[in-house]
N, C-alpha and C positions, 0 to 999 in steps of 0.2 A: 708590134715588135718592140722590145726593150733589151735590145744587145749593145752594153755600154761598153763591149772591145774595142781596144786600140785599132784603127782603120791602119795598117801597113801599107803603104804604096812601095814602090821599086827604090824612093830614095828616103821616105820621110816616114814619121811616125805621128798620126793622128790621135793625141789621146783626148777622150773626151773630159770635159772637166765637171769637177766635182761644187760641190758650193761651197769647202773649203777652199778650195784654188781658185774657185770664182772671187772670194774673199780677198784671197791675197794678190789679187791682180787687182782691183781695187783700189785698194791699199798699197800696190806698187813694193810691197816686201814678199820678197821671196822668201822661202822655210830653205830648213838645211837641209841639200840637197837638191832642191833645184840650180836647173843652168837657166840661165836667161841669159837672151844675146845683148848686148849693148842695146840701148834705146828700144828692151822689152820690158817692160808692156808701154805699149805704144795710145794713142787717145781713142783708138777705134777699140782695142781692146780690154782696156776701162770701161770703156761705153758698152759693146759685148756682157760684158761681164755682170753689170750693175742692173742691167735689161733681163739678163738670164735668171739673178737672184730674184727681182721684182716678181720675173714669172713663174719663179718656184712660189713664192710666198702668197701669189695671186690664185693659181690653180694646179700647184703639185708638179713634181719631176715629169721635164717633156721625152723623158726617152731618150729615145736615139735624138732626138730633136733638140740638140741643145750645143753648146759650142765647143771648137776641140782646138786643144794646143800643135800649132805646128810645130814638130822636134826631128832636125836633124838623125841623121844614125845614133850619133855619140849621147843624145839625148837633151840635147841644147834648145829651147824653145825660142823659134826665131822668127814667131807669129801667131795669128789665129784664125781661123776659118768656123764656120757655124752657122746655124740656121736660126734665126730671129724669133723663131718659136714653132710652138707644132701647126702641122696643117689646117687651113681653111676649111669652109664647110667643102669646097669643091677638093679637096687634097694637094691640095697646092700651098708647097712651102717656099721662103725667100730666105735669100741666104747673102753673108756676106764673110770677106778676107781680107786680109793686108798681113804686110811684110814687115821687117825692120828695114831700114836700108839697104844695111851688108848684106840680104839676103834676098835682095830684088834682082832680075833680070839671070835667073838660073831655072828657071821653067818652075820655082815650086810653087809656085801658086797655082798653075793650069793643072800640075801632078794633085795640090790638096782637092781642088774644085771636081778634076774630073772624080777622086774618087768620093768624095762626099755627096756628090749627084749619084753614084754609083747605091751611097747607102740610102738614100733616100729612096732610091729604086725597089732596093730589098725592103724598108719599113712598112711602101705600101702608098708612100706618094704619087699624087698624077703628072705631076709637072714640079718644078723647081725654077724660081725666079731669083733675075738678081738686077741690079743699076748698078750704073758707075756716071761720075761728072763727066757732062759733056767735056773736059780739058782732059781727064785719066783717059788716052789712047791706051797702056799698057794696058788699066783693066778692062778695057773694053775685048781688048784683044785677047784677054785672058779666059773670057766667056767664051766669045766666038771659038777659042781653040778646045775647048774643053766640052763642043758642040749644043752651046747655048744660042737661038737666032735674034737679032736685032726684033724689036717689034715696034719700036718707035720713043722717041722722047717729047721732053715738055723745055721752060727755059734753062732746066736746070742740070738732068739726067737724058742717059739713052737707057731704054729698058730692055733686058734679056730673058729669053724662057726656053727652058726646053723640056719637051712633053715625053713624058716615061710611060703612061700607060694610053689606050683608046677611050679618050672620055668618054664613048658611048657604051662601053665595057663597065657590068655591075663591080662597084667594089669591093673589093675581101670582105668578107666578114670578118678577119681577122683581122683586118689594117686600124692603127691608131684613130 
């Protein structure tokens, strides 16, 4: 599956991004035209970004598998959510998201995560994995609410998964 539509949830607009706006996140200049909220783009998504170009350049566009701008209604990007690359030999993708400040503690992170588990459902992944620092209660919580379960941590993270298909179920032929 290679549907690079904007993922709409009820409050936010998930656009995936391009490797020109991977660029300019980057580089922390905005083109004319975009919104960006105060303290966007933030170090997680610089780091997102420069991961995403690498894996373009390493082994070609991941698809639906790549990172998406969180944007308000009004078209404000006040974040970013995405998946760290395409699926494992098992189909199993990891993912990660962050906020700017002004836009933590309004559910949009649990709104971007559920639906981006959602699109990983339809691509044809088996599972969707994520971490968060043992100290980040929020995003821990942000899994668990978005029906991701604990599976255990080490000194550093707790680890989350949650299983979309029956791994004893042949996979698509059509899946990435």
């Amino acid at each position: 599956m290679n549907d690079l539509r904007t993922i709409q949830t009820a409050r936010l607009r998930l656009h995936p991004l391009s490797v020109d706006e991977a660029r300019r996140i980057v580089d922390a200049r905005p083109a004319p035209g975009d919104r960006w909220a105060e303290d966007y783009p933030g170090a997680g998504d610089a780091a997102s970004a420069r991961g995403f170009l690498a894996g373009v350049a390493e082994r070609g566009d991941p698809g639906v598998y790549r990172p998406y701008a969180i944007r308000l209604e009004d078209g404000t990007t006040v974040g970013g959510i995405g998946f760290h690359g395409p699926p494992d030999a098992d189909g199993v993708v990891t993912v990660g998201y962050g906020l700017v400040p002004g836009a933590r503690g309004h559910g949009y992170a649990r709104e971007s995560l559920r639906a981006l588990i959602a699109r990983a459902r339809e691509a044809g992944a088996t599972a969707v994995r994520g971490d968060a620092d043992l100290a980040n209660i929020p995003s821990q919580r942000v899994m668990e609410a978005a029906g991701m379960t604990y599976e255990g941590e080490d000194e550093r993270v707790r680890n989350y998964r949650v299983v979309l298909t029956d791994a004893l179920s042949p996979r698509r032929a059509d899946a990435p």
